[in-house]
C-alpha positions as CSV (number, residue, x, y, z in Angstrom):
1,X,280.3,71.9,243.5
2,X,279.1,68.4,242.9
3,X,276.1,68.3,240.6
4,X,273.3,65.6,242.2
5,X,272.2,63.4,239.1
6,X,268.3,63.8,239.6
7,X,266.1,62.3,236.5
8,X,266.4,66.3,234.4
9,X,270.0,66.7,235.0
10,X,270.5,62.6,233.3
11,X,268.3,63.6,230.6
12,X,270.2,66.1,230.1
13,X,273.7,64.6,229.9
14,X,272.0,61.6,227.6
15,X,270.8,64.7,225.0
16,X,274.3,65.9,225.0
17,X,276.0,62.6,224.2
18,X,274.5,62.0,220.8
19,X,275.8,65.1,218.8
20,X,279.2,64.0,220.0
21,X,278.3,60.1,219.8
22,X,279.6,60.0,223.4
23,X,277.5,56.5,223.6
24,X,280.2,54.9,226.1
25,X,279.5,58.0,228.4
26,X,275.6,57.2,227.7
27,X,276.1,53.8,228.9
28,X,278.1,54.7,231.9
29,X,275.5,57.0,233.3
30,X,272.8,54.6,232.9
31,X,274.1,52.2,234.5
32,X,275.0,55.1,237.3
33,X,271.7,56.1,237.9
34,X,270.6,52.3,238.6
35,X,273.7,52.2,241.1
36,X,271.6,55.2,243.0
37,X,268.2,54.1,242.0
38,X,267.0,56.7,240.3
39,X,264.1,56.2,238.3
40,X,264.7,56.0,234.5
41,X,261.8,58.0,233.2
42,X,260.3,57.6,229.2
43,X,262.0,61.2,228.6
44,X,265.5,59.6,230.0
45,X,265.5,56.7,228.6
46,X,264.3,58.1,225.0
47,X,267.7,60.4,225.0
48,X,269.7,57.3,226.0
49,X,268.6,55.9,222.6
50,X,269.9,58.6,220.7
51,X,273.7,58.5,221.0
52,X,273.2,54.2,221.2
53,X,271.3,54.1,218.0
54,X,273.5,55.8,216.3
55,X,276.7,54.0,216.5
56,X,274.6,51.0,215.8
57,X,273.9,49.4,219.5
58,X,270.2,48.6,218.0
59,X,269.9,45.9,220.6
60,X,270.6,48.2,223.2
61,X,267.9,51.1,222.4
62,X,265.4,47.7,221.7
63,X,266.2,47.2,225.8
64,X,265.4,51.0,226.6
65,X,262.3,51.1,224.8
66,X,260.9,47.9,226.8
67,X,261.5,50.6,229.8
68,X,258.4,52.9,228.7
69,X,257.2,52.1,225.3
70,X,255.8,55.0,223.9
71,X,255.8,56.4,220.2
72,X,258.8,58.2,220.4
73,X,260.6,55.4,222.0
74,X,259.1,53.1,219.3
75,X,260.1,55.3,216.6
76,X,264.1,55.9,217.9
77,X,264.3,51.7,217.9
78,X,263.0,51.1,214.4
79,X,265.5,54.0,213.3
80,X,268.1,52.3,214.9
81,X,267.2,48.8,213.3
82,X,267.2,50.1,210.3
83,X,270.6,52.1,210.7
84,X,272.0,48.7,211.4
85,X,270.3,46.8,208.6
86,X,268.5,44.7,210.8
87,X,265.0,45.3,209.1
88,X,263.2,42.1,210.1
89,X,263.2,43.8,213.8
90,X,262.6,47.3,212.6
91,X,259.5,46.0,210.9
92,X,258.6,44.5,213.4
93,X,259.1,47.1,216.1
94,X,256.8,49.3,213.3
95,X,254.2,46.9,213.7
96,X,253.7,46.8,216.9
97,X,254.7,50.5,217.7
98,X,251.1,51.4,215.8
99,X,249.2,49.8,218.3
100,X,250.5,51.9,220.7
101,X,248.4,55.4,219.4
């Protein structure tokens, strides 16, 4: 049987791709579930970052936390700044994540 991508089942292929750094796979699905509309929640979009950040697509996981900023979304793009060496963004994605509490 076909599986229907709802907003659990994409947040749950997203968590899987980062152990394996299956970003490519991360990327495809995103751009999926825009194809079908489906609304890219803060949970979603927060394991999205994961498997991006970690093969250094900073810019990327700076684009998915502009979805729905929150503190965990905040704190996944300053890792991945600094992961990349680009600190002048990861300081200043610190800065203004502590407004956000």
């Amino acid at each position: 049987k076909k599986v229907m991508m709802n907003s659990i089942t994409l947040t749950s292929l997203l968590t899987a791709c980062e152990p394996g750094q299956c970003w490519e796979i991360a990327l495809e699905q995103l751009h999926l579930s825009q194809l079908q509309r489906l609304q890219l929640g803060a949970v979603a979009s927060n394991a999205a970052m994961g498997p991006l950040g970690t093969v250094g697509r900073w810019q990327q996981v700076l684009r998915l936390a502009m979805i729905r900023p929150d503190t965990v979304s905040w704190s996944l793009a300053v890792n991945a700044c600094s992961a990349s060496n680009v600190w002048a963004e990861a300081l200043q994605l610190a800065a203004e994540g502590g407004s956000l509490d």
